[in-house]
N, C-alpha and C positions, 0 to 999 in steps of 0.2 A: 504494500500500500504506500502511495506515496502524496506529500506533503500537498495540500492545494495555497499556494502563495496566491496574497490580496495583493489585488493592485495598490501601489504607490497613492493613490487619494480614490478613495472612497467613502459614499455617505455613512454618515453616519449620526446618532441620537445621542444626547446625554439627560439623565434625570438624578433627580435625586430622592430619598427616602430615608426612612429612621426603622432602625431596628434594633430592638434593646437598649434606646439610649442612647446610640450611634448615631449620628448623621452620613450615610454612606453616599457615593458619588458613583456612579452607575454610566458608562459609556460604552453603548452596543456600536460597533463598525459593522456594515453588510457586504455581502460578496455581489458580485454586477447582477446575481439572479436576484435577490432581495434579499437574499435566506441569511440569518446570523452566523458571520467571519469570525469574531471577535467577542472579547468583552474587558473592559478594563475595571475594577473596584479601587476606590482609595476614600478612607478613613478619613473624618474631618480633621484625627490627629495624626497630623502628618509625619513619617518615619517612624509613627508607633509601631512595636510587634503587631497591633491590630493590620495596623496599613499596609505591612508588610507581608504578613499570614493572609492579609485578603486579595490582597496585587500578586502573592504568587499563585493562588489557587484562580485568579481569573486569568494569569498565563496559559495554567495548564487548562484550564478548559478551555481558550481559543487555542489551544494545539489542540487537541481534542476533536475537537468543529473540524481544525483544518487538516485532519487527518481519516475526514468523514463519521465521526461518533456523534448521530444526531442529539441535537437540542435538549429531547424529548429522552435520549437516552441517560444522560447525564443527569439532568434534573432529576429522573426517575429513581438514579440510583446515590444521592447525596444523602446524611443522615437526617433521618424524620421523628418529631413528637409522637405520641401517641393520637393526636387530632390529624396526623400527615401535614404538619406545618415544618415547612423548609426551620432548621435548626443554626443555621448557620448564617452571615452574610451573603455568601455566597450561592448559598439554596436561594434565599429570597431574591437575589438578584437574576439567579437563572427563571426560577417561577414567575416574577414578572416578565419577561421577555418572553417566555413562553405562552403565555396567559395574557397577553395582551388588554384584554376584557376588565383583568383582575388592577388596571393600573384604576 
């Protein structure tokens, strides 16, 4: 399997959201089909272990994407509450992009 490279400028969204107290920064890049390339997380406190634990895990999940492991697969498999509420920053940032509706 091999790597799908975004183009050099591509659109893309940024949002923002609070979770547990967090203020988290949320930017999805799309691939030229529309489908989600990318994601980026950072911590309103900047160079915390938070910001840092959350910028690395939206790495690996835009390698993830660009190695074809859809959307849907990822969020499916990050760890859940007992209500199936993403437990993480990162679950919630996939679950909204995923769930567009749910913003």
């Amino acid at each position: 399997m091999s790597r799908e490279k975004l183009p050099n400028r591509r659109p893309n969204e940024t949002q923002e959201f609070e979770r547990d107290g967090i203020r988290v920064i949320l930017t999805t890049g799309y691939r030229p089909d529309g489908e989600v390339g990318e994601i980026f997380l950072n911590a309103d406190r900047s160079n915390s272990m938070l910001d840092v634990l959350m910028s690395d895990a939206a790495i690996i999940a835009s390698l993830a994407l660009q190695y074809g492991v859809s959307l849907r697969q990822i969020s499916h498999s990050i760890k859940r509450d007992k209500f199936g509420i993403a437990s993480s920053p990162i679950g919630a940032a996939l679950d909204r992009i995923s769930k567009p509706e749910a913003l």
